[in-house]
N, C-alpha and C positions, 0 to 999 in steps of 0.2 A: 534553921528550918529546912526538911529535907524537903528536894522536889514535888514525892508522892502530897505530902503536907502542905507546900502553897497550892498545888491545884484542888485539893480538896476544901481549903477555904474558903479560895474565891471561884470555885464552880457554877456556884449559884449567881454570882453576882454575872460572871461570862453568858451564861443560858440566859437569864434577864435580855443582855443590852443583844444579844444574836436574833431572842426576840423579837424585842425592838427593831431591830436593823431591816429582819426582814415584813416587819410590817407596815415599814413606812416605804421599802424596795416597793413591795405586793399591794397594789392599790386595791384589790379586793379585800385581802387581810387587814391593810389597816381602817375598809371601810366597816369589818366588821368589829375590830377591837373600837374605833370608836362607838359603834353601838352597843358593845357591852357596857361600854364605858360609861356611856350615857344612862345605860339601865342601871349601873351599879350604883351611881349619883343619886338616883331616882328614890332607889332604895332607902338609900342612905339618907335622906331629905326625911324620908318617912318614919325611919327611926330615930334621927337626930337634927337638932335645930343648925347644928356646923355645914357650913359650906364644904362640900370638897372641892377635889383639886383641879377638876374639869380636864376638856381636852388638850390644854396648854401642857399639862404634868406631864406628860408622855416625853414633848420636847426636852424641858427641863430636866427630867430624869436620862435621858440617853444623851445628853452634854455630860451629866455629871458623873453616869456611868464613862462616856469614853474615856475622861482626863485621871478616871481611877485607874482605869483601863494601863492608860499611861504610864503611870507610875508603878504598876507592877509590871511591866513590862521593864521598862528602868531596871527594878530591882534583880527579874530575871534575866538578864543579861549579865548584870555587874555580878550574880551568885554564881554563871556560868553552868546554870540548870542545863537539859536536855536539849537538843535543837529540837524534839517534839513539842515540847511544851513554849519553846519560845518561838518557833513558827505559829504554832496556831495562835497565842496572841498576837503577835503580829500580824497576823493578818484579818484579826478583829480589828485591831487597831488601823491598819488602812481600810478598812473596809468601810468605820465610822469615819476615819476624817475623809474620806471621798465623799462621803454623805453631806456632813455637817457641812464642808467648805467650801462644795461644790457652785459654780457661779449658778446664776437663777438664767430659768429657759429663754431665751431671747422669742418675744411673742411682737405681734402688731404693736402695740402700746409702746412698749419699748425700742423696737424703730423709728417709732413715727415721735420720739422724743427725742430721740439720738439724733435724728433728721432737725427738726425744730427748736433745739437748745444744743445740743452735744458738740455737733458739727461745726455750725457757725461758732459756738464759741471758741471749740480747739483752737480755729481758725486766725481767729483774732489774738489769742495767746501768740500767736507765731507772728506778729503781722513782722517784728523784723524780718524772720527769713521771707516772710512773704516779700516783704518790699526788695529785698537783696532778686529773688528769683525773676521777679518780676521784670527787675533792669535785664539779667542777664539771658531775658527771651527777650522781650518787647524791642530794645534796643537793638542787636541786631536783625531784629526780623526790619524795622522801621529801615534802617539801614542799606540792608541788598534790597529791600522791597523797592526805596528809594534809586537804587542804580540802576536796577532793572526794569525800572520805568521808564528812567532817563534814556540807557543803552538798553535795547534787547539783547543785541548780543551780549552783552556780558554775560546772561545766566549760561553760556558754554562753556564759561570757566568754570561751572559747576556739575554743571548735567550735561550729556553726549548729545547727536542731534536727535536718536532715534526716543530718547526720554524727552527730546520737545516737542516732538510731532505728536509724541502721545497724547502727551496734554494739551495741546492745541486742539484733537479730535475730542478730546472729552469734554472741553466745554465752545466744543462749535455749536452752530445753531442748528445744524441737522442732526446732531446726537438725540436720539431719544428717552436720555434720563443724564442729569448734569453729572458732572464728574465721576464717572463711569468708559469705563471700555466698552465699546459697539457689543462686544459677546459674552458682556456681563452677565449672571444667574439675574433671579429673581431679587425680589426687595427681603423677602426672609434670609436669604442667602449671603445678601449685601449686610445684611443687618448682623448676621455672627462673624463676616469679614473684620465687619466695622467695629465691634468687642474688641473680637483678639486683636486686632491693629491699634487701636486708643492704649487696651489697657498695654500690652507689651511697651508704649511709649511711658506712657506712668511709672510701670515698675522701672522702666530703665533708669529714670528720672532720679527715682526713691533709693533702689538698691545700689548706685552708684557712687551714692555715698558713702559707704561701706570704702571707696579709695578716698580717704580722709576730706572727701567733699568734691577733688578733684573730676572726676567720674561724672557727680551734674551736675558741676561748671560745665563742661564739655558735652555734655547731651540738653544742655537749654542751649547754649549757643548753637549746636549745629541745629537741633528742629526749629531754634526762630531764623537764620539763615536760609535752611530749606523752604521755611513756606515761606517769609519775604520773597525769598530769589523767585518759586512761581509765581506767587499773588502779583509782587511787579509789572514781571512780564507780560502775565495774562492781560492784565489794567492796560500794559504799554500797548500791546499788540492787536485791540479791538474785542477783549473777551470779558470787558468788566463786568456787564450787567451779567451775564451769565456767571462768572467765577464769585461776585461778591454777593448773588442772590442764593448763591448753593451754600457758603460758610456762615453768612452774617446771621443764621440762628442757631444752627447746631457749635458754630463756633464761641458762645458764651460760655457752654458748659466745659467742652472741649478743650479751647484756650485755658480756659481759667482749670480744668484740672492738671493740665500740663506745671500748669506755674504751681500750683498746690504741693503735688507731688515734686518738685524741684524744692519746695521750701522745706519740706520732708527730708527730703535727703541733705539739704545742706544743716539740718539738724544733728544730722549722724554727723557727716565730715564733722563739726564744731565740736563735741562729746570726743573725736580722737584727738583732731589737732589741744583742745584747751578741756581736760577732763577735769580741775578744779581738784579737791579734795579726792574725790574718788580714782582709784584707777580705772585704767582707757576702759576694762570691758565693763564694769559696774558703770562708769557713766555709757557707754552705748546702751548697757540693757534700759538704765534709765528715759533717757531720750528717747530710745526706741520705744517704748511703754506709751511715751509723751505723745508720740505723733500715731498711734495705733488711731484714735478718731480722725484725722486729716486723713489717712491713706483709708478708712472706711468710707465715708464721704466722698471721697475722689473715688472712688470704684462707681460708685452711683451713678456721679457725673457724669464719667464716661459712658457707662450702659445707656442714660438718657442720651448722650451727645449721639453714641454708635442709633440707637433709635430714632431721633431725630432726621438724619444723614439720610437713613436707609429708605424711610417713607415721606419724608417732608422736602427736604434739603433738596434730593435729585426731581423730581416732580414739575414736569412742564406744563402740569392743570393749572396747576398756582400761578399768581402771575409776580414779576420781580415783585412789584410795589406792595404785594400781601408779604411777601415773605421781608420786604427790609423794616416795616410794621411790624408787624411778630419778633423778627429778630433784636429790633430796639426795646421791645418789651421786654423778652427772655433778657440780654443782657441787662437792662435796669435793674430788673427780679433779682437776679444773681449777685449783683453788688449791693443791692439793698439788704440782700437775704445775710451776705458773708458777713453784711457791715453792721448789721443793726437786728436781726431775729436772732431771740433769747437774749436779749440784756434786759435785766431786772429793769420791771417798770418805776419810774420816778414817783417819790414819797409827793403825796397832796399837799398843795400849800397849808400850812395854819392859818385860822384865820387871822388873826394878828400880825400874818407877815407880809398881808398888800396895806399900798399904801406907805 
């Protein structure tokens, strides 16, 4: 069959699905081919007792056109036709599978599903790495938190003096917003700080592992060291009620996306170190795929943590004892939420089965 010969074949069937294509593209056009479509039924009811094909046939038929679509495109390549003729199918042919394969619009509903089942559950799939990341913040934060209560001085084996004056003045009692610098911006201002400052620790967390895991070993230990070694100090040195009334609610979401994102990344590290059947990059993309809902979820956290911080957390109206209330609440929330929201509710007893 010459070239001139397959396009004049399948000409008609091409014009059809191009149609198609663009009247499901063009929300007016396909609002008006479904109302022909509707009148043509209409007709058709009037002349014959047979159902038609309704508005569903439309789908149907541009599935079935593209996969023919497919296979002559197959054919023209392997005939080594024209590159005119095998371009323009080809690019019928991506033009439907961007259509047909395309992932559906992410709306409210589908948030607020992803938030309420998606989330928590990824969550719990991981609980080893969670319990692994968990040790490798909590423990050393608990740790220098514990010495630098004990010593003050010790945290200068960490920090110079002019980084402890600082944080001395930010949660003194004449600061006028807690953990802040005297010539801080405003609370909006704090609050896009307080973003890019969470999330940049998240991703360090996550994308670290990418050094076969080593990378967030190393950035969960140094930030639970870091904030141990302040929180310590500040406890040891007369700053508690201030320093533990500024973290104890923003720091449920916070803390716990730290640890989240570190179990992320130590997903990746495990995919290089032990890739199983698959090679290292096939198991990374898998993995990777795996923890796409944990590091969505952790993005959240932190915007509510950086929000929290900016207008709640610093705030001298409030007093400690609202804010370690609140805060016991938030953290409760949070562990009940990762631990127990979306698992399938339990089947009702039979009655047969008491007693």
């Amino acid at each position: 069959m010459t070239p001139w010969q397959f396009e004049t074949r399948h000409e008609a069937q091409w014009r059809e699905l191009e149609s198609l294509l663009s009247a499901v593209e063009n929300p007016r056009r396909r609002q008006r081919m479904a109302q022909d479509e509707g009148q043509s039924q209409e007709q058709g009811q009037k002349q014959s007792q047979e159902p038609s094909g309704g508005p569903g046939q439309n789908g149907a038929r541009l599935a079935l056109l593209y996969r023919l679509t497919c296979q002559q495109l197959a054919l023209a390549q392997a005939r080594a036709y024209p590159i005119y003729l095998t371009g323009r199918i080809e690019r019928l042919v991506e033009r439907a599978h961007r259509l047909i394969y395309r992932p559906p619009a992410w709306n409210w509903r589908r948030f607020a599903r992803f938030l309420l089942i998606g989330f928590p559950q990824a969550v719990r799939a991981h609980r080893g790495y969670v319990l692994a990341a968990t040790l490798l913040f909590a423990l050393p934060l608990l740790l220098m938190a514990w010495a630098c209560w004990r010593d003050a001085d010790f945290i200068r084996h960490l920090l110079d003096a002019a980084q402890v004056r600082r944080f001395d003045a930010m949660y003194s009692d004449g600061n006028h917003a807690l953990g802040r610098e005297r010539d801080a911006d405003t609370d909006w201002m704090m609050f896009g700080y307080y973003i890019q400052h969470n999330i940049s620790i998240g991703f360090q967390c996550f994308a670290s592992g990418l050094l076969a895991g080593l990378g967030t070993v190393f950035y969960l230990v140094f930030n639970g060291i870091a904030i141990g070694a302040v929180g310590g100090y500040l406890i040891g040195t007369g700053h508690a009620e201030n320093f533990l009334s500024f973290v104890v609610t923003h720091g449920a979401f916070e803390l716990t996306a730290i640890v989240l994102s570190g179990a992320a990344g130590l997903r990746l590290g495990h995919a290089l170190l032990s890739p199983g059947r698959r090679t290292r990059l096939e198991a990374l993309k898998h993995n990777a795929l795996g923890v796409v809902p944990v590091i969505g979820g952790t993005v959240v956290m932190l915007v509510i943590a950086a929000g929290v911080e900016a207008f709640w957390s610093s705030a001298r109206a409030v007093a400690p004892e609202v804010k370690y209330g609140v805060g016991a609440v938030c953290w409760a929330l949070a562990l009940i939420y990762l631990g127990w929201q979306g698992r399938p509710a339990s089947a009702a007893p039979k009655a047969g089965d008491a007693g």
